[in-house]
C-alpha positions as CSV (number, residue, x, y, z in Angstrom):
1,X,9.2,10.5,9.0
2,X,7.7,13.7,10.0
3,X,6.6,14.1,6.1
4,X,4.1,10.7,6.4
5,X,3.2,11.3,9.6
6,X,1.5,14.4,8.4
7,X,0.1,12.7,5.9
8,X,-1.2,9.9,8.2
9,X,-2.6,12.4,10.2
10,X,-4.1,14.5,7.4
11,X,-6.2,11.6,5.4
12,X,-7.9,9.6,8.0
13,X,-10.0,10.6,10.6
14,X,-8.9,7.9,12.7
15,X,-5.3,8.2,12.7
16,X,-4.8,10.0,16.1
17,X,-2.1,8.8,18.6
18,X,-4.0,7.1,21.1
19,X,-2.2,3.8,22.0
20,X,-2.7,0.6,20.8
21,X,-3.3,-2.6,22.0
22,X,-0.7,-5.0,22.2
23,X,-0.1,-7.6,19.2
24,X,-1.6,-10.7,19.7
25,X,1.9,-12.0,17.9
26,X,4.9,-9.5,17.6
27,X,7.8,-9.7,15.3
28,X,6.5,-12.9,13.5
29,X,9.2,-13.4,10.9
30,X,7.7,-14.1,7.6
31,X,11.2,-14.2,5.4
32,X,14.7,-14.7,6.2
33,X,15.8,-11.1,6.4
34,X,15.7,-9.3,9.6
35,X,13.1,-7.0,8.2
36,X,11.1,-9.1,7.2
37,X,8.4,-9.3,10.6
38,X,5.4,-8.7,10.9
39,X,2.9,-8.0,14.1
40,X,-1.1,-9.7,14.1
41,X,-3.6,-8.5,16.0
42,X,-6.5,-11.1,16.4
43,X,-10.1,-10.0,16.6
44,X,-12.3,-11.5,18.8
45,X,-14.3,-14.0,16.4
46,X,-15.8,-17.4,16.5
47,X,-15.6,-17.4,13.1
48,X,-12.5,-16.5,10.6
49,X,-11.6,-13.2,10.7
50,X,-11.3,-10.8,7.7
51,X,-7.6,-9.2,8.0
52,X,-6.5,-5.9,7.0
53,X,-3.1,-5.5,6.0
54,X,-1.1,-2.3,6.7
55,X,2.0,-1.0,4.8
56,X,4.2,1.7,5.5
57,X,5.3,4.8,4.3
58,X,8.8,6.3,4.0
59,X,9.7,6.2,0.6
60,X,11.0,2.8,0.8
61,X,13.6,4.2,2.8
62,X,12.5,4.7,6.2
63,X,9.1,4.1,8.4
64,X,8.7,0.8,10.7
65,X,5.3,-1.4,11.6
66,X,4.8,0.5,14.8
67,X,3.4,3.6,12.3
68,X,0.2,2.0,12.7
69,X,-2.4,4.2,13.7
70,X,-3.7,3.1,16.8
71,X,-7.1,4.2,15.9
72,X,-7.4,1.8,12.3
73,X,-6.2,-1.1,14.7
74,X,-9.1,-0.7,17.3
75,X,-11.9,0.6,14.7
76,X,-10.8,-2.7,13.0
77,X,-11.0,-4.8,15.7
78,X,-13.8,-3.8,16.9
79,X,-15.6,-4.7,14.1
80,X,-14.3,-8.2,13.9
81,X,-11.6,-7.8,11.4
82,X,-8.0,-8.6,12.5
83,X,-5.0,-6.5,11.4
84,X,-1.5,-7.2,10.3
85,X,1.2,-4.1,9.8
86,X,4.5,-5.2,8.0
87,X,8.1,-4.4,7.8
88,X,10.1,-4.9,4.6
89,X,13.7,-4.1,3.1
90,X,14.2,-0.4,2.4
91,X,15.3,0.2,-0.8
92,X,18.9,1.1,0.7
93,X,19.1,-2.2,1.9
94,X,17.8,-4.1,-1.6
95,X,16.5,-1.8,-4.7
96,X,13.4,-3.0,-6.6
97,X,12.0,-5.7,-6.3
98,X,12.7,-6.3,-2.6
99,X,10.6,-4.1,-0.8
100,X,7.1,-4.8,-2.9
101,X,8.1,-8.5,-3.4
102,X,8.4,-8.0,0.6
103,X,4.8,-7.2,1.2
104,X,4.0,-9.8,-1.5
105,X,5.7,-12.7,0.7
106,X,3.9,-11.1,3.9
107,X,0.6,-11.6,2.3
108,X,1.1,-15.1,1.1
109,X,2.6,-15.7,4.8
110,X,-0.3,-14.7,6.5
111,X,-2.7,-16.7,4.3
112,X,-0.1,-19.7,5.4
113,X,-1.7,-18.9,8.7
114,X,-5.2,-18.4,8.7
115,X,-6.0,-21.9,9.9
116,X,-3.7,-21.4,13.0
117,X,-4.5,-18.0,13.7
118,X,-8.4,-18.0,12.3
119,X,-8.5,-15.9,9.7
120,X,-10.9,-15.8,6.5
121,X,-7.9,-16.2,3.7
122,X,-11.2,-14.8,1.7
123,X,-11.3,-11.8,2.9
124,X,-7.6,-9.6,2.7
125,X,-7.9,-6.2,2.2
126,X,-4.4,-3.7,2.6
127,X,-4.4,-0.4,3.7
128,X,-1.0,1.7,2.5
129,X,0.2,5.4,3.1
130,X,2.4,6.9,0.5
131,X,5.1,4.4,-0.5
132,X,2.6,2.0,1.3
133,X,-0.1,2.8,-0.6
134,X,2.2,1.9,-3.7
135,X,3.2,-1.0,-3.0
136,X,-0.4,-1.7,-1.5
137,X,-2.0,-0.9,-5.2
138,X,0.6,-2.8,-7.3
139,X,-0.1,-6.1,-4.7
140,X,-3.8,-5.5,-5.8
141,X,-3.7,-4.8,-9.2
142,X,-0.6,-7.3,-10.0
143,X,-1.8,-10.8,-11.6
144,X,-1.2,-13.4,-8.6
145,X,2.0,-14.3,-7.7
146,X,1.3,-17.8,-6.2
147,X,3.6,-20.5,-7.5
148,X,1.8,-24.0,-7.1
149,X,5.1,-26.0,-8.0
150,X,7.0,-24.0,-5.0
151,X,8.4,-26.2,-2.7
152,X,8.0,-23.5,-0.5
153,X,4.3,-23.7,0.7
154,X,4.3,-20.3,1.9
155,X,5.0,-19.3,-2.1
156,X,2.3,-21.8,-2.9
157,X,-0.4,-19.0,-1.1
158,X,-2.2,-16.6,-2.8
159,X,-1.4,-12.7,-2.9
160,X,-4.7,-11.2,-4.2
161,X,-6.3,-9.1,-2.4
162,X,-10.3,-8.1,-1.8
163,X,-9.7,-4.6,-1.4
164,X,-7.0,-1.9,-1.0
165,X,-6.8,1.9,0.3
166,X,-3.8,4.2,-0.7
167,X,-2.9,7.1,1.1
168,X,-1.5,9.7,-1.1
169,X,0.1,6.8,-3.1
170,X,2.5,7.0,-6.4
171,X,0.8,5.3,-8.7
172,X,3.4,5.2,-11.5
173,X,7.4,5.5,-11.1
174,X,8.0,6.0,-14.6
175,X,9.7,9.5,-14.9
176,X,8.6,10.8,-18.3
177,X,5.2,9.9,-17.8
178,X,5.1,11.4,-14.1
179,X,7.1,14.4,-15.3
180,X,3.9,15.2,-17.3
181,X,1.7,14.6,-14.9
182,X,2.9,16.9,-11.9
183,X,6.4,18.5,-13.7
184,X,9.8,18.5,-12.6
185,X,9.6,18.5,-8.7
186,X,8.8,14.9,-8.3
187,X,12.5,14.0,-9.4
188,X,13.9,15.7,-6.4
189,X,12.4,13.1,-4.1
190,X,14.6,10.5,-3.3
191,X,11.8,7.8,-3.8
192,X,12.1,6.8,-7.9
193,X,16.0,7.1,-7.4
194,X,16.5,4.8,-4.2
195,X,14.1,2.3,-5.8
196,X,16.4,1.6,-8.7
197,X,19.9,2.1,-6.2
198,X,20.5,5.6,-7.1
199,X,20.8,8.6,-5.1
200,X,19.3,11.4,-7.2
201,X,16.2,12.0,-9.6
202,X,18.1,13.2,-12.1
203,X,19.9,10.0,-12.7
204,X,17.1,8.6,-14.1
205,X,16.4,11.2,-16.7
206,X,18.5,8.7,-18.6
207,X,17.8,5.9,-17.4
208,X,19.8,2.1,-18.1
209,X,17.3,-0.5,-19.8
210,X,17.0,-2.1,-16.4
211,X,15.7,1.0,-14.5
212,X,12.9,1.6,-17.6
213,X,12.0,-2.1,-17.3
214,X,11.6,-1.8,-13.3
215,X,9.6,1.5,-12.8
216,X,7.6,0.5,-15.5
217,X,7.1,-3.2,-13.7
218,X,6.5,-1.5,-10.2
219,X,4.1,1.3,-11.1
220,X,0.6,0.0,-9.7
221,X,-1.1,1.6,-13.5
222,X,0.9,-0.6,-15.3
223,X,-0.9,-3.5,-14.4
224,X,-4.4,-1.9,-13.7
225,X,-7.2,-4.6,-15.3
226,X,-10.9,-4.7,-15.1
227,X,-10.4,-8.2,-12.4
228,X,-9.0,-6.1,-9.6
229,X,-10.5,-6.1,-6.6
230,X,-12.3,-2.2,-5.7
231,X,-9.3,0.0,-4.8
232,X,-10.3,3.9,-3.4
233,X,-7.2,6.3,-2.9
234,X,-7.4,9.1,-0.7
235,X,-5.5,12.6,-0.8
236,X,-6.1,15.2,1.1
237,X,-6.6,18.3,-1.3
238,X,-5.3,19.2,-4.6
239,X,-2.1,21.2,-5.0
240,X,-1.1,23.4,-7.7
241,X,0.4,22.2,-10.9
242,X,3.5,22.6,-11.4
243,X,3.9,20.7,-7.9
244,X,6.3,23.4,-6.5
245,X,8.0,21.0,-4.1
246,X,9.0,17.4,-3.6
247,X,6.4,16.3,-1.6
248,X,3.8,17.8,-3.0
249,X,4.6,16.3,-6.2
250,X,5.6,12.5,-4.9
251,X,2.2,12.7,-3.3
252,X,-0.1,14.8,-5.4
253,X,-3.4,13.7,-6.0
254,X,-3.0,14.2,-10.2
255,X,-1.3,10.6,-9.2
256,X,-4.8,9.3,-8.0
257,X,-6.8,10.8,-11.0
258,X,-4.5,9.3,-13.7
259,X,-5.2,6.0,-11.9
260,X,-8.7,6.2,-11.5
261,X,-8.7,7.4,-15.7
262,X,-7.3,4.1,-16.3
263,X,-9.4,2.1,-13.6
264,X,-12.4,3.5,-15.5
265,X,-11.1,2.9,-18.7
266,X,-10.5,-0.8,-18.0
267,X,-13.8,-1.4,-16.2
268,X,-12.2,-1.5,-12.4
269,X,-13.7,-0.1,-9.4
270,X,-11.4,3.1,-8.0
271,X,-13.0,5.5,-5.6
272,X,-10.6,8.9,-5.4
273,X,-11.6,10.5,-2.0
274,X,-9.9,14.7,-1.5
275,X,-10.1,14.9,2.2
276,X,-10.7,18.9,1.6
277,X,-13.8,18.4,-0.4
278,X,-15.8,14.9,0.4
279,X,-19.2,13.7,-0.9
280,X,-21.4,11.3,-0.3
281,X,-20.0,9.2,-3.5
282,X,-16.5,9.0,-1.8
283,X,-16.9,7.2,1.7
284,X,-14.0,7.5,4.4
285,X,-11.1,4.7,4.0
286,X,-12.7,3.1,7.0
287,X,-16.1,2.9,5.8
288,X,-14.7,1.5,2.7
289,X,-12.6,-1.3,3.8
290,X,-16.0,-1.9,6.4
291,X,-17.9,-2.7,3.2
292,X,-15.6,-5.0,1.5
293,X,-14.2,-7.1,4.6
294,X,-16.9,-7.0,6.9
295,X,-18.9,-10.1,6.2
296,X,-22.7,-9.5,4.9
297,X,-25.6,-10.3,8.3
């Protein structure tokens, strides 16, 4: 936890720890597990409200919806877009797919809602810190999951999104391909292992078929394509290579750059942002997800 809280408070200006307000709806339950709850807060508006949707970090292992930051839910409100922030089944609990099919669900759950709870199904955007920020660029790069014969109307919804910010985000899983990128460190994080039920990186150096077909499935690059909605990812500086630990490596922002190459080479919008060095060309997470949600006067 300590690991994504300094990330949190490393990448975003407004992540401090002032308190936040109180959900407008706590623990709304959005699947049958008991992880799967959600809390709303509802902006002020007499017309729908754009949502934000926040994700966790924690390697798919640990974090809750209370991580929050107090100062995205009021900068959000305040400007008339409501926010959301998810739980979902660590990969401890259920491996791949469970904790990005998860977020998928909460989506499609709170576009179930928008009529009750006034919200502009039009206008999602997500906002995800490290494991988060995964899952948060494979829900907005993913082809749509909606399933119009579902009995399940929930299923029925849509889970494309109008925007998305990653925090230090793993943008591919695949170890041979990250290997490359940031070298041998990023296998000591638990995060590819846990994902496919294992407990160490270098189990899947060689991998079973199943494990090659799910980090492929669940890296966010794999299914970059020139109809996604604009995506920036934020870092905030860039290490060494080699990475010469863990966490540098899990979260380098070599991660963020391959992405963006392939964003670019598609025809998608991605913004990479470095904290450490910032231009006018890279705008805060906050200003971005201003532009895209925030209704035009």
């Amino acid at each position: 936890m300590k690991l994504f809280t300094f990330f949190l408070l490393a990448t975003t200006a407004f992540a401090q720890t002032d308190t936040k307000p109180a959900p407008t709806h706590r623990d709304s339950s959005y699947g049958p597990h008991e992880r799967n709850k959600l809390d709303v807060w509802l902006a002020k508006s007499e017309k729908p409200a754009p949502l934000l949707i926040f994700i966790h970090g924690g390697g798919w292992a640990g974090g809750d919806k209370a991580d929050v930051p107090a100062k995205l839910v009021t900068a959000m409100l305040a400007q008339g877009i409501s926010v959301a922030s998810i739980n979902y089944r660590y990969s401890t609990i259920a491996p791949l797919p469970a904790p990005v099919h998860d977020a998928a669900r909460a989506v499609q759950f709170l576009r179930s809602k928008a009529g009750e709870w006034k919200l502009d199904a039009k206008r999602f955007g997500a906002y995800g810190i490290s494991a988060g920020g995964c899952t948060t660029l494979w829900v907005a790069c993913h082809d749509d999951l909606a399933d119009a014969r579902s009995g399940d109307p929930v299923a029925r919804e849509s889970t494309r999104l109008q925007c998305a910010v990653g925090m230090s985000p793993q943008t591919c899983l695949e170890p041979d391909m990250v290997i490359g990128w940031v070298g041998d460190q990023i296998l000591n994080h638990a995060m590819i292992a846990r994902a496919v039920g294992v407990k160490k990186g270098e189990d899947v150096r060689k991998p079973k078929p199943e494990w090659v077909k799910l980090l492929h499935e669940f890296s966010p690059i794999t299914h970059v394509s020139k109809d996604d909605p604009p995506i920036l990812i934020s870092n905030p500086r860039v290490d060494p290579l080699p990475a010469t630990s863990a966490g540098s490596a899990i979260h380098h922002a070599m991660l963020g750059m391959k992405f963006q190459e392939r964003a670019k080479a598609v025809g998608a919008t991605c913004i990479l942002r470095i904290e450490a060095q910032p231009s006018a060309d890279t705008p805060t997470p906050e200003a971005f997800l201003l532009q895209h949600l925030k209704p035009k006067p």
